[in-house]
TIRO-244537 format. One record per atom (N, C-alpha, C): residue number from 1; residue in three letters; x negated, y negated, z negated. Coordinates in steps of 0.001 Angstrom, whole numbers, m for minus. Layout:
<recs>
REC    nr   rest      east     north        up
REC   NUM    ala         X         Y         Z
...
</recs>
This chain:
<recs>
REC    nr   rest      east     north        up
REC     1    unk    m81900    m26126     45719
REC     1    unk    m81737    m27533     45998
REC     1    unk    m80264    m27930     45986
REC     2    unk    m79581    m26802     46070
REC     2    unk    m77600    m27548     46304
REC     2    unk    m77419    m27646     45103
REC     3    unk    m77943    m26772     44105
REC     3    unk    m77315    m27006     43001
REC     3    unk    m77919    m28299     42176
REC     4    unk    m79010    m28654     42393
REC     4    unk    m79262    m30128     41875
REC     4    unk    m78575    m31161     42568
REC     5    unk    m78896    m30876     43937
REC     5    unk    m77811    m32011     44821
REC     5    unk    m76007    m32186     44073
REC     6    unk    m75644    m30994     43887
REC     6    unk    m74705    m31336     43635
REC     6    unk    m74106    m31895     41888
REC     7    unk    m75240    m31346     40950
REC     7    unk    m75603    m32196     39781
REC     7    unk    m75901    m33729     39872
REC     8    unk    m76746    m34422     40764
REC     8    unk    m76794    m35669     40743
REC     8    unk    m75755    m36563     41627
REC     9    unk    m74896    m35772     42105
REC     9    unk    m73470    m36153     43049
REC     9    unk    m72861    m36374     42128
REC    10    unk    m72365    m35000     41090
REC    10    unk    m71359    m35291     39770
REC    10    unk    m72254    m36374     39019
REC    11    unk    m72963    m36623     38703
REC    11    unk    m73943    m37306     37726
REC    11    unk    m73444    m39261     37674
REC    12    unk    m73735    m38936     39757
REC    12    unk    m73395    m40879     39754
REC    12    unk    m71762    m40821     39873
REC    13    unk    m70966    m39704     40134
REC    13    unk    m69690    m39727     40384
REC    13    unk    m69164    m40445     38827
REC    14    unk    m69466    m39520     37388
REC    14    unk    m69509    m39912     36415
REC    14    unk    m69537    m41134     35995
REC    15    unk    m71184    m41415     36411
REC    15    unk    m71967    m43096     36215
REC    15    unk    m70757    m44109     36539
REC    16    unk    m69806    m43975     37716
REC    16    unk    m69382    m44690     38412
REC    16    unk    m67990    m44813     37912
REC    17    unk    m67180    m43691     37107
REC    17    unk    m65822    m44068     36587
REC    17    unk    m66242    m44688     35233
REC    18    unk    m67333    m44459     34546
REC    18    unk    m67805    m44788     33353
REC    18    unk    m67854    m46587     33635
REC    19    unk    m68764    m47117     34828
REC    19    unk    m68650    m48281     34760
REC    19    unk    m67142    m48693     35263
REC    20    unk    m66404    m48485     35785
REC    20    unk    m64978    m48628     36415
REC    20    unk    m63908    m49066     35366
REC    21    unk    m63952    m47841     34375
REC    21    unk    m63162    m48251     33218
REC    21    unk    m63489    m48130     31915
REC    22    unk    m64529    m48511     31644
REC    22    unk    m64718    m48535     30255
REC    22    unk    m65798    m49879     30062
REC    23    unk    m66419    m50429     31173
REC    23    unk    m67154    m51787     30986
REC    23    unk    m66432    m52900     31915
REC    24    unk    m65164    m52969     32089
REC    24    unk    m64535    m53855     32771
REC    24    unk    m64650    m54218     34147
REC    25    unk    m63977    m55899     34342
REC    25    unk    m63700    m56020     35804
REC    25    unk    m65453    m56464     36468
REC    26    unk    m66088    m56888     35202
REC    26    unk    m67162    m57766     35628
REC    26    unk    m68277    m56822     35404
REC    27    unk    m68261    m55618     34995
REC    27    unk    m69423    m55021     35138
REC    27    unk    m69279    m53973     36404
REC    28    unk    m67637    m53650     37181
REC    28    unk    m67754    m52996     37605
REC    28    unk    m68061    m54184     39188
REC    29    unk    m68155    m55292     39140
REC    29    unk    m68697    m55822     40298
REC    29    unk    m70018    m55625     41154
REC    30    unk    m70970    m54800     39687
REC    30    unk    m72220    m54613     39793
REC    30    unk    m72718    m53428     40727
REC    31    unk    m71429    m52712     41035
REC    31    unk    m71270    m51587     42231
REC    31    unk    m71333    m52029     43155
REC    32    unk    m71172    m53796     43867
REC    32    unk    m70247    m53984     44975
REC    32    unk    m71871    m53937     45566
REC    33    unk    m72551    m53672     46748
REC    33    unk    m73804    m53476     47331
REC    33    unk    m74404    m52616     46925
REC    34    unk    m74329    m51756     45883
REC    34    unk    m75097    m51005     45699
REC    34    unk    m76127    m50035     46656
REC    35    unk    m77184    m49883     46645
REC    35    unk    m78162    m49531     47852
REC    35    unk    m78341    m49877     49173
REC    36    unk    m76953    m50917     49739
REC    36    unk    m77339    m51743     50655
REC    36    unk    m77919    m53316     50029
REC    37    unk    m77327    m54035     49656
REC    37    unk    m78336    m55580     48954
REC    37    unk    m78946    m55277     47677
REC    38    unk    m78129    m54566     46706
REC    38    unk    m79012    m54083     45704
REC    38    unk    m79830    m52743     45242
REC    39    unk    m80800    m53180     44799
REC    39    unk    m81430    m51536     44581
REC    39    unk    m81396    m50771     43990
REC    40    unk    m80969    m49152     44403
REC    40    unk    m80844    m48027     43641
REC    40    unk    m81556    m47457     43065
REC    41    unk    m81830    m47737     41562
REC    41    unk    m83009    m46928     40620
REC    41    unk    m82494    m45671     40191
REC    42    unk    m83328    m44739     40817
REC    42    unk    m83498    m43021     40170
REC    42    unk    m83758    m42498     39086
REC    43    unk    m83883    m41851     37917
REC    43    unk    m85028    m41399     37367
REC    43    unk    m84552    m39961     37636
REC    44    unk    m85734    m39466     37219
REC    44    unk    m85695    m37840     37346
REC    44    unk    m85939    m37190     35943
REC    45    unk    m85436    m36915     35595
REC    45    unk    m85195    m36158     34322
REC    45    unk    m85636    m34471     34260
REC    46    unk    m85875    m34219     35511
REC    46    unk    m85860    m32512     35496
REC    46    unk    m87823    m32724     35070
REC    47    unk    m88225    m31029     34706
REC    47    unk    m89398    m31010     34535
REC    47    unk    m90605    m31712     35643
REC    48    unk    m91657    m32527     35130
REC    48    unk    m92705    m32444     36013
REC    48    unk    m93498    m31687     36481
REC    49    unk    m93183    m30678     35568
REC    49    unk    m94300    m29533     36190
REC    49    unk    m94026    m28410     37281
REC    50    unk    m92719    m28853     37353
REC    50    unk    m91897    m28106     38979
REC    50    unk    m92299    m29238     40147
REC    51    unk    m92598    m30170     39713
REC    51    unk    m93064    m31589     40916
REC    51    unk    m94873    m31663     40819
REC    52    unk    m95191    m31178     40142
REC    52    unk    m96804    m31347     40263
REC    52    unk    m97795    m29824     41258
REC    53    unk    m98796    m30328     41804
REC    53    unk    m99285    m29286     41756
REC    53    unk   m100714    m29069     41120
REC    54    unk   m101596    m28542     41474
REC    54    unk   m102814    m28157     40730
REC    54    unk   m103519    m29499     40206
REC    55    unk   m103467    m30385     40657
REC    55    unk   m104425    m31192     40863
REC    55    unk   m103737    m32666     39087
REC    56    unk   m102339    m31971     39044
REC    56    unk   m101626    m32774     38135
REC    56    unk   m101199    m33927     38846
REC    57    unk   m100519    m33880     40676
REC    57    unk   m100441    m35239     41501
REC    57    unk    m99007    m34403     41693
REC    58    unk    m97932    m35385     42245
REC    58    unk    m97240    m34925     42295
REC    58    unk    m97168    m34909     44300
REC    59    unk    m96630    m33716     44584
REC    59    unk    m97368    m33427     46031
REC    59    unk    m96394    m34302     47116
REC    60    unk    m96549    m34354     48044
REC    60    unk    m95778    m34871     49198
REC    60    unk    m94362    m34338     49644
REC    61    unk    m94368    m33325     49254
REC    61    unk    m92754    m32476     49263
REC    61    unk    m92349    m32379     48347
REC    62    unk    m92692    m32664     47300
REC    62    unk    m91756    m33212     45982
REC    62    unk    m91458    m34457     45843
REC    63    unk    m91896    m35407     46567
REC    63    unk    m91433    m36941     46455
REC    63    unk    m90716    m36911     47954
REC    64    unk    m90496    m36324     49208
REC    64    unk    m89167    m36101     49830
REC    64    unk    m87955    m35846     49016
REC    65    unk    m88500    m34544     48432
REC    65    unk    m87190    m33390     47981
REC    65    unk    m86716    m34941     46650
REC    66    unk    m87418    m35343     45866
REC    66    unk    m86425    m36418     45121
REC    66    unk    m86028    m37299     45668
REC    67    unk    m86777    m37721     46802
REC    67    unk    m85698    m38944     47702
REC    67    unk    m84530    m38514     48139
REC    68    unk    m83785    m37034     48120
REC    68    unk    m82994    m36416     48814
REC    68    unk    m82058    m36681     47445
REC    69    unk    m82610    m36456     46562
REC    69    unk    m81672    m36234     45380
REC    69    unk    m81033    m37388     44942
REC    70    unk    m82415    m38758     44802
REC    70    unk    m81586    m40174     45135
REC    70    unk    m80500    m40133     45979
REC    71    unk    m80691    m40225     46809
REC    71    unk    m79577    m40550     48005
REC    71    unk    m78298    m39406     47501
REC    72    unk    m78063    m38893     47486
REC    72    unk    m77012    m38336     46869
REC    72    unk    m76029    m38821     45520
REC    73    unk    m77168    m39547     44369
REC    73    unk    m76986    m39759     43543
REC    73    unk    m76199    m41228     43744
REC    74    unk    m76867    m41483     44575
REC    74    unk    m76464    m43208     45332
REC    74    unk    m75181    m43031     45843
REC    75    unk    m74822    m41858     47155
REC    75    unk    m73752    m41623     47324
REC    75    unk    m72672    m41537     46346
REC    76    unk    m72751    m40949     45396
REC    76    unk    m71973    m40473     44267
REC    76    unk    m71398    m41759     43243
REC    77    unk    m72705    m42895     43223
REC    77    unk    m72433    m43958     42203
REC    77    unk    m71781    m44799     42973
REC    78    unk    m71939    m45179     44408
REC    78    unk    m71196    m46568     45184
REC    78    unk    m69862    m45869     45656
REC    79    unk    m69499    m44367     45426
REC    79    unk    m68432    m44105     46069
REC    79    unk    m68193    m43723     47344
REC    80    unk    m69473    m43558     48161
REC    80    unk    m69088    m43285     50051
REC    80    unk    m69015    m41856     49341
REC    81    unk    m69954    m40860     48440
REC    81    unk    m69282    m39243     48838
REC    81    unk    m67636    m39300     48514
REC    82    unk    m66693    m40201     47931
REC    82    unk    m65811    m39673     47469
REC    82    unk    m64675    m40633     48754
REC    83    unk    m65486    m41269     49414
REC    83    unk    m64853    m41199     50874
REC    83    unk    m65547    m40756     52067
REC    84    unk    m66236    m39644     51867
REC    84    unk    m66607    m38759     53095
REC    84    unk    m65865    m37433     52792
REC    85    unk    m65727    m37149     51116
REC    85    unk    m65096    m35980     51156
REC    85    unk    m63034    m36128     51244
REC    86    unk    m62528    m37708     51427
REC    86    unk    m61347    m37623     51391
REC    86    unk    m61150    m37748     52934
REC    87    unk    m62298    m38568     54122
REC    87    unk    m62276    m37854     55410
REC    87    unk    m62041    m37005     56002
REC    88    unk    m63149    m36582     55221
REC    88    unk    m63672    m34650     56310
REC    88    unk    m64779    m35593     56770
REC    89    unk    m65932    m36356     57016
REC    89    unk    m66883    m36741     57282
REC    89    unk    m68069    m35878     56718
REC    90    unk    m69585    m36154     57491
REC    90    unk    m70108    m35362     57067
REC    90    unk    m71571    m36471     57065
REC    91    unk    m72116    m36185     56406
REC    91    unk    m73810    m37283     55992
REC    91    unk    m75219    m36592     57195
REC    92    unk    m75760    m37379     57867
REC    92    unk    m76617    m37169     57835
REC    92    unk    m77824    m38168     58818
REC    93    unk    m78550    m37498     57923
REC    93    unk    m80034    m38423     58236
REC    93    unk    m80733    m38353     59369
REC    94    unk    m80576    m39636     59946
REC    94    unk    m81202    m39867     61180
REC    94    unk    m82599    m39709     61440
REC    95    unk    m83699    m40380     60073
REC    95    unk    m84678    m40069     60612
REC    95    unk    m85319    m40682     58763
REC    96    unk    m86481    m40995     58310
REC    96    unk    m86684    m41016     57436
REC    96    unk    m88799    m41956     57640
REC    97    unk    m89202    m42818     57074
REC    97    unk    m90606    m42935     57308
REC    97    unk    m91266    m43571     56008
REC    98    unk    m91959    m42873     55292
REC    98    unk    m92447    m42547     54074
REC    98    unk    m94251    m43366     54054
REC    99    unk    m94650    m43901     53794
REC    99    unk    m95983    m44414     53290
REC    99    unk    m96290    m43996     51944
REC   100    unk    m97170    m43338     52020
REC   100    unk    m98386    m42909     50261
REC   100    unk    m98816    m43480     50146
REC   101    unk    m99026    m44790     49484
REC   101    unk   m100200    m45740     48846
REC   101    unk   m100666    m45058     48443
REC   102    unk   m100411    m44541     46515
REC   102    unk   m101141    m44182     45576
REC   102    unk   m100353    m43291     45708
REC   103    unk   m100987    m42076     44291
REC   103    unk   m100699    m41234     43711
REC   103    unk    m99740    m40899     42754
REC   104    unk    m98788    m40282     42421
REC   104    unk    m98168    m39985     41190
REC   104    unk    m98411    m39169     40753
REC   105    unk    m98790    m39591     39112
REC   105    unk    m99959    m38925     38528
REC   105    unk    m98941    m38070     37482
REC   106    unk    m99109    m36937     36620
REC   106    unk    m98329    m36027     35662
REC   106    unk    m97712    m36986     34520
REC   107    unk    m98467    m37901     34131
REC   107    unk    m97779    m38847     32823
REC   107    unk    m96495    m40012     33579
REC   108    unk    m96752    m39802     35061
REC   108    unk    m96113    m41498     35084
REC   108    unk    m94615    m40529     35256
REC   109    unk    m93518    m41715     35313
REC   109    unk    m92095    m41199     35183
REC   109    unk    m91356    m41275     36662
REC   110    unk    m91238    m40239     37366
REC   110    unk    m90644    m40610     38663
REC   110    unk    m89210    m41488     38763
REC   111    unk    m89676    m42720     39374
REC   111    unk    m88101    m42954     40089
REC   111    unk    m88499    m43640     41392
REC   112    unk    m87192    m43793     41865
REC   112    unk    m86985    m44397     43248
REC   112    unk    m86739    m45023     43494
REC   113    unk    m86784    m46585     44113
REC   113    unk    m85739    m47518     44423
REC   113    unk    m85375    m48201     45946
REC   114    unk    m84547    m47893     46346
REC   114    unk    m83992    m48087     47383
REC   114    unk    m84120    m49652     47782
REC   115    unk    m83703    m50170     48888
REC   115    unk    m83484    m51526     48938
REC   115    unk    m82833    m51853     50640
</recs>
């Protein structure tokens, strides 16, 4: 798990100088709220078949373990990891409360969105 965590850390760290200086003053405004007023879309790119289990659903501890990976990724794109790590601060989660409507089924495409 650290080593993906820390793949989707570099990932939005990337995302985030990419919009900074290479799409200007007005696209990089599109950072300013990010995952607090506006919402943070995920996708997951790694295999589904490490997120599914028998049934072809994707199970209840695989849609934690990618909410973990969001939030990191989020950290990484708005910039708080790259002022927790010029702190010495450290992240962590107070508490977390999850509702399953439906199912995620093997064809659909995981993402996340924050709000």
């Amino acid at each position: 798990m650290v080593l993906r965590a820390v793949v989707n850390s570099l990932w939005g760290i990337a995302e985030r100088s990419f919009t900074l200086r290479k799409k200007g003053v007005e696209q990089s405004k599109s950072l300013v709220g990010l995952g607090v007023s506006k919402p943070h879309i995920w996708k997951s790119y790694n295999s589904p078949l490490l997120d599914c289990d028998l049934n072809m659903h994707m199970n209840n501890s695989s849609f934690v373990y990618n909410c973990e990976l969001s939030r990191w990724h989020l950290s990484g794109k708005n910039g708080l990891l790259g002022l927790v790590m010029k702190n010495k601060y450290q992240f962590l989660v107070g508490g977390q409360a999850i509702r399953y409507r439906r199912g995620t089924s093997f064809a659909h495409q995981n993402s996340n969105a924050y709000q």
